[in-house]
N, C-alpha and C positions, 0 to 999 in steps of 0.2 A: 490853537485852541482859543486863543483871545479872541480874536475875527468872530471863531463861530458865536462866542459869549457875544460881543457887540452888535453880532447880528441879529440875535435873537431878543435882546433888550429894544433894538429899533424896530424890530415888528409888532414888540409889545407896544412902545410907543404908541406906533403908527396905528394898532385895533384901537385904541384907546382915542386918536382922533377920528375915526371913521366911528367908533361909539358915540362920543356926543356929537357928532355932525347931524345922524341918525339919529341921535335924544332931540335934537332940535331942530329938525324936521318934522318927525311928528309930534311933537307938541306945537308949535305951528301950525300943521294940518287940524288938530284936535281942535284948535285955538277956532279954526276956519268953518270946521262940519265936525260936527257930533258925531259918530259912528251908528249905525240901524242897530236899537238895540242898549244901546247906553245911556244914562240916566246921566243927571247933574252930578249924583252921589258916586257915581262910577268914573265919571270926567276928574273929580277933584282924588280920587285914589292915583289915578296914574300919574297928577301931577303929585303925590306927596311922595307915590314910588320911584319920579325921577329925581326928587329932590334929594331921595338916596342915595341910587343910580350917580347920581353928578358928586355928588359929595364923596364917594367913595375912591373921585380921578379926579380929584382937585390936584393942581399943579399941571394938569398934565398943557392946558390950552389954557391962557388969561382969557384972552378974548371970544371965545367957545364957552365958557364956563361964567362971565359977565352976561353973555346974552339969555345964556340958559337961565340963570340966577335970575333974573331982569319976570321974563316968561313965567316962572315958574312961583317968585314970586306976586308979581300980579294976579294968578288965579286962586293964590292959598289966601291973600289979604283981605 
């Protein structure tokens, strides 16, 4: 029963690195082109919804979570 518990914690992990990899790629791409359709005021929602989003899996990556912080706050400043 232990195994299946540890396995299931390293998957969690692991969504959790493939989550902000994926936070910080698109905010990078946003960073790059605007989306058809979105406004400046819409650009700076998703960066205040990642700054959530990231916040809520702190610990999980330093160095993931530095660059996102970096990114995210450069657009809210």
């Amino acid at each position: 029963m232990v195994c299946k518990w540890e396995s299931h914690r390293e998957s969690k992990f692991q969504a959790k690195l493939v989550h902000l990899a994926d936070k910080l790629y698109n905010l990078r791409d946003l960073e790059r082109a605007t989306p058809v359709g979105w406004d400046r005021r819409r650009v700076k929602e998703y960066f205040k919804w990642s700054k959530e989003v990231v916040a809520a899996m702190k610990g999980t990556n330093e160095n993931l979570e530095m660059l996102l912080d970096d990114i995210i706050n450069k657009h809210l400043a």
